[in-house]
N, C-alpha and C positions, 0 to 999 in steps of 0.2 A: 178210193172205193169205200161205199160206206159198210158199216158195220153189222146195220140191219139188228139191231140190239132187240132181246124176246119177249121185255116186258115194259111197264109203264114206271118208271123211277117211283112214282108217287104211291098208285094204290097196287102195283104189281099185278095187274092187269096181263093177260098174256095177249100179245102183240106178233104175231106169227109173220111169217114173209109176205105174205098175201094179203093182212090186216089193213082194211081202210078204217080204221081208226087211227093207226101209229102217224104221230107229230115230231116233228124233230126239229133243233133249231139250229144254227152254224157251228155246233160243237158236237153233233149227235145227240144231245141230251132228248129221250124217247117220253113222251107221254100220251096220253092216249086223250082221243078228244074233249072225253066230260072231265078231266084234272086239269087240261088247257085251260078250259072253259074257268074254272075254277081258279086258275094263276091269271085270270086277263089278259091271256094269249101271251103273258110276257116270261119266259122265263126265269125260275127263280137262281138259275146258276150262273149265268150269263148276263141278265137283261133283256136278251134279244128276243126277237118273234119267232112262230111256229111254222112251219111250213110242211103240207101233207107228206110222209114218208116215202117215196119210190117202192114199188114192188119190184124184186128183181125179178127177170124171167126165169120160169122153170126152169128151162134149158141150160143155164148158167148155172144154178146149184152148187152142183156137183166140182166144179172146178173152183167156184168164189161163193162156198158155204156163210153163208147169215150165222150169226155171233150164238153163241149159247150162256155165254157170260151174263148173267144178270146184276144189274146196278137196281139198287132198291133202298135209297132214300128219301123217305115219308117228310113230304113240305109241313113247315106252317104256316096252311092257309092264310088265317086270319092276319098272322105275322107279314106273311108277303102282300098282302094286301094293303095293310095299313102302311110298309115302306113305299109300295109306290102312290099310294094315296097323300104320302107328306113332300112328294117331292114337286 
């Protein structure tokens, strides 16, 4: 089950359960679409690609509550950029 994580790793962006912004790639790592945009869809923790976040339904909430835990480490850009750019 996923996590459903509340903010954006990168600019901390808050990212709610209903957020059609929230990206996520094969590991959870959460960001929000203009920081995707800004990593070249590629993840900087992984590698991998972004894929639109799932909204859970309402209804489910209450038994499989979305994560309150914030993960809030601020990329470098440029730095991530120029590693996939030299490969």
């Amino acid at each position: 089950m996923l996590e459903i994580r509340p903010t954006c790793e990168n600019c901390n962006k808050a990212l709610p359960n209903n957020s059609n912004e929230a990206m996520i790639c094969t590991f959870e790592c959460t960001y929000c679409t203009d920081c995707v945009a800004l990593l070249i869809e590629v993840c900087p923790n992984c590698g991998g690609g972004f894929e639109k976040r799932p909204i859970r339904p309402t209804h489910l909430l209450n038994k499989y509550p979305v994560s309150t835990i914030q993960v809030y480490k601020p990329v470098n850009i440029e730095a991530h950029v120029k590693k996939l750019n030299s490969k």
